[in-house]
Structure formats: C-alpha cells, structure tokens
C-alpha positions as CSV (number, residue, x, y, z in Angstrom):
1,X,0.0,0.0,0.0
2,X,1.0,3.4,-0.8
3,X,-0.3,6.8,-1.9
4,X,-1.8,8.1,-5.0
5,X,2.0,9.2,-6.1
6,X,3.6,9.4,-9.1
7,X,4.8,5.5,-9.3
8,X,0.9,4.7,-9.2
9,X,-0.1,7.4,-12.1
10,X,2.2,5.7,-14.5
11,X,1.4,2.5,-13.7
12,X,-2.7,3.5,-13.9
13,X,-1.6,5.8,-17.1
14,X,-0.3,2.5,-18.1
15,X,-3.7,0.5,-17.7
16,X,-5.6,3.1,-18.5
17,X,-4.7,2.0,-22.2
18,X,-5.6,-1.2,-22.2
19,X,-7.9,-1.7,-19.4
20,X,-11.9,-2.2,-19.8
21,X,-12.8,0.4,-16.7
22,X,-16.6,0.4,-15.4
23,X,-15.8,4.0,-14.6
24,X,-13.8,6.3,-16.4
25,X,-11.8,8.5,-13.7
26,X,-8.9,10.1,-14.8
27,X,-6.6,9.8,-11.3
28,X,-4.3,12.7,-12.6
29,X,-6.5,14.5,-10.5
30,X,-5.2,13.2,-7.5
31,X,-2.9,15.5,-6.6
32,X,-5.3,18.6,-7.1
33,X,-7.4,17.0,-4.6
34,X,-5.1,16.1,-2.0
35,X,-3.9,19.6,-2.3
36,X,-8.2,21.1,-1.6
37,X,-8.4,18.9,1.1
38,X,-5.0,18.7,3.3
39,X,-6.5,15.8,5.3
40,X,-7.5,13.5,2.5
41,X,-6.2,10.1,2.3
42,X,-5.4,8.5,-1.0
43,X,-4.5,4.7,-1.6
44,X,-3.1,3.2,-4.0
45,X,-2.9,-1.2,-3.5
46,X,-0.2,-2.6,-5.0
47,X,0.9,-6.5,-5.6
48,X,4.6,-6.5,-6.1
49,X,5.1,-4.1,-9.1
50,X,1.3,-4.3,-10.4
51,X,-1.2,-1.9,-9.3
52,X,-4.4,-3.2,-8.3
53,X,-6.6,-0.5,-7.2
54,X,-6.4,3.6,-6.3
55,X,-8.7,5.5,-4.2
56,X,-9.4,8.6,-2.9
57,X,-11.4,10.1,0.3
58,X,-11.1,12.9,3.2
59,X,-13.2,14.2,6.2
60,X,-16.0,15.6,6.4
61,X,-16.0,19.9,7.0
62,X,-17.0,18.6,10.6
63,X,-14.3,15.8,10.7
64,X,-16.8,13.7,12.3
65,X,-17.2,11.6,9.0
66,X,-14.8,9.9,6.9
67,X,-15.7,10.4,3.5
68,X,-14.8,7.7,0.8
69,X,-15.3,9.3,-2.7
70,X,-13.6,7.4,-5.3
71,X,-12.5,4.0,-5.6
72,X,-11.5,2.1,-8.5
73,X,-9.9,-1.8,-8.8
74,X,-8.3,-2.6,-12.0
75,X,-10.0,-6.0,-13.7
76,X,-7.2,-7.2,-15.3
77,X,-5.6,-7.7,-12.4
78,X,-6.6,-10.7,-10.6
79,X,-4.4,-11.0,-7.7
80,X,-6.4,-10.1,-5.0
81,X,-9.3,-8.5,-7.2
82,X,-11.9,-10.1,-4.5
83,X,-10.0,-8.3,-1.3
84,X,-9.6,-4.8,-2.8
85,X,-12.6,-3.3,-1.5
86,X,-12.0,-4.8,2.1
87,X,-8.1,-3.8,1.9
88,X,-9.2,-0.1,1.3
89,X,-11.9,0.0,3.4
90,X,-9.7,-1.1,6.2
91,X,-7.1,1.6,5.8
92,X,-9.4,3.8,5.8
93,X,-11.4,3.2,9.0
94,X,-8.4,2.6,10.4
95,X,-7.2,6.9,9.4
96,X,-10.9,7.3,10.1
97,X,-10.0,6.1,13.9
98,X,-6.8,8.3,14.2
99,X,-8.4,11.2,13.0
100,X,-11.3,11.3,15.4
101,X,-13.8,10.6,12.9
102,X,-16.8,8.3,13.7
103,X,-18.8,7.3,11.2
104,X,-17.5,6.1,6.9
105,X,-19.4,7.5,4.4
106,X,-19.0,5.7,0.9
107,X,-20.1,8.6,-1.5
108,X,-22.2,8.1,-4.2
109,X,-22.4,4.3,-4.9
110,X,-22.9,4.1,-8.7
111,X,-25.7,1.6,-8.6
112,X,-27.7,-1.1,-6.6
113,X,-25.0,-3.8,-7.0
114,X,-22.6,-1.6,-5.4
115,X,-24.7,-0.4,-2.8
116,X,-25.4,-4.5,-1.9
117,X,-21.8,-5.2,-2.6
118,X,-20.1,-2.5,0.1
119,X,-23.1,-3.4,2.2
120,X,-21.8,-6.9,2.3
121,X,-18.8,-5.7,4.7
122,X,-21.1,-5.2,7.4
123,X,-22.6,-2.3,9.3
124,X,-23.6,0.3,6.4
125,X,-27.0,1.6,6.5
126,X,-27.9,3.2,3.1
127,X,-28.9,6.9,3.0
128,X,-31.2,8.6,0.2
129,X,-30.2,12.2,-1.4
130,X,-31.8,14.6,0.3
131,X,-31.8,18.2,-0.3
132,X,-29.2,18.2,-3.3
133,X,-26.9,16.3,-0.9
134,X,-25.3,13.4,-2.8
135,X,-26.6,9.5,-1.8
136,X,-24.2,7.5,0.3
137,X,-24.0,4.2,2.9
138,X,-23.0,5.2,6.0
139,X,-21.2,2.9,9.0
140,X,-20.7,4.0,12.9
141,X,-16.7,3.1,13.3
C-alpha cells in the first residue's frame, strides 16, 4: 500500500490503455485534490510491481465523518481482485480512527450492485439524497 504518487499514475496511465474500466476517472487529478483537502487520504494497493486498485477520500467539514469518494480496482488484475474493496476499506477506517472521525461514508455508490456489494462488509445503512446532498451508505466506526 502506498499513496496516490507518481509510481501509481504511470502504472494507472499504463492500464488506463488497455484496461476495460466500469468507470472512467482520470486519477491525474489526485494531486489537485489532495492539495483542496489537506486531510485527505489516497491509496493506492499494489501487488509487487502491479497496481491493483487507487482510491481517494477525506473528512467531512465537521471531521466527524470519513468520507470515501472514489475508488476504482483494475480487472485485469486478478491477484487479490476479491480483497480490494475490504483492503481499502480497512485503511481507511483505520485513518478514520486516528483522525477522530466516527462514522465512513461511501459517497455516491454508482448503482444497486454496489450499494449491496459495500453493504456486504457489514454495518452500512444506506442513506437517500436529500436536499441536493449526494446519496451515500454510512457505518458508525
């Protein structure tokens, strides 16, 4: 595990090229974000010299809630593929935990396979937009 750095844009630049992607996130941005938000926390996996998944999240403006807002594993990389979600999500309660946060918000789940899958690691409650305020599952950490 590392951050979103440079090593992991060229390897994603890398798949990017030849990768089918469900989603089509340019992670160049990575560093424009982790400059808005000083306390965000990007991940990138990695299995020996292969990058397997990037992500992206940061606090709330409260810094009760850890916010997780983009997350992306990389098909044609098998090792692992089943554990990336847990692998991140771990990391991130765990920088949740140290920065006083208590609840993990997954923001903006794309679509009802999602929402069951993230559900599946136990303790997210899904909440509805509301009020122009983006969907999300929320855990108590």
């Amino acid at each position: 595990m590392a951050s979103v750095d440079n090593a992991a844009l060229i390897a994603f630049r890398a798949l990017n090229k030849e990768a089918q992607r469900t989603v089509d996130w340019d992670w160049n941005f990575a560093s424009k974000y982790c400059t808005r938000y000083p306390k965000s926390f990007d991940l990138s996996v990695w299995n020996g010299n292969t990058l397997c998944s990037l992500s992206l999240g940061r606090p709330t403006y409260k810094g009760t809630e850890m916010r997780l807002d983009f997350i992306e594993k990389f098909t044609n990389n098998p090792a692992y593929s089943g554990s990336m979600f847990g692998i991140s999500l771990l990391a991130y309660e765990a920088y949740a935990k140290v920065i006083g946060a208590k609840q993990l918000r997954i923001m903006n789940p794309e679509n009802k396979k999602l929402i069951k899958y993230y559900s599946s690691f136990g303790g997210f409650t899904y909440k509805k937009s509301l009020k122009g305020n983006p969907h999300y599952l929320v855990k108590t950490i």
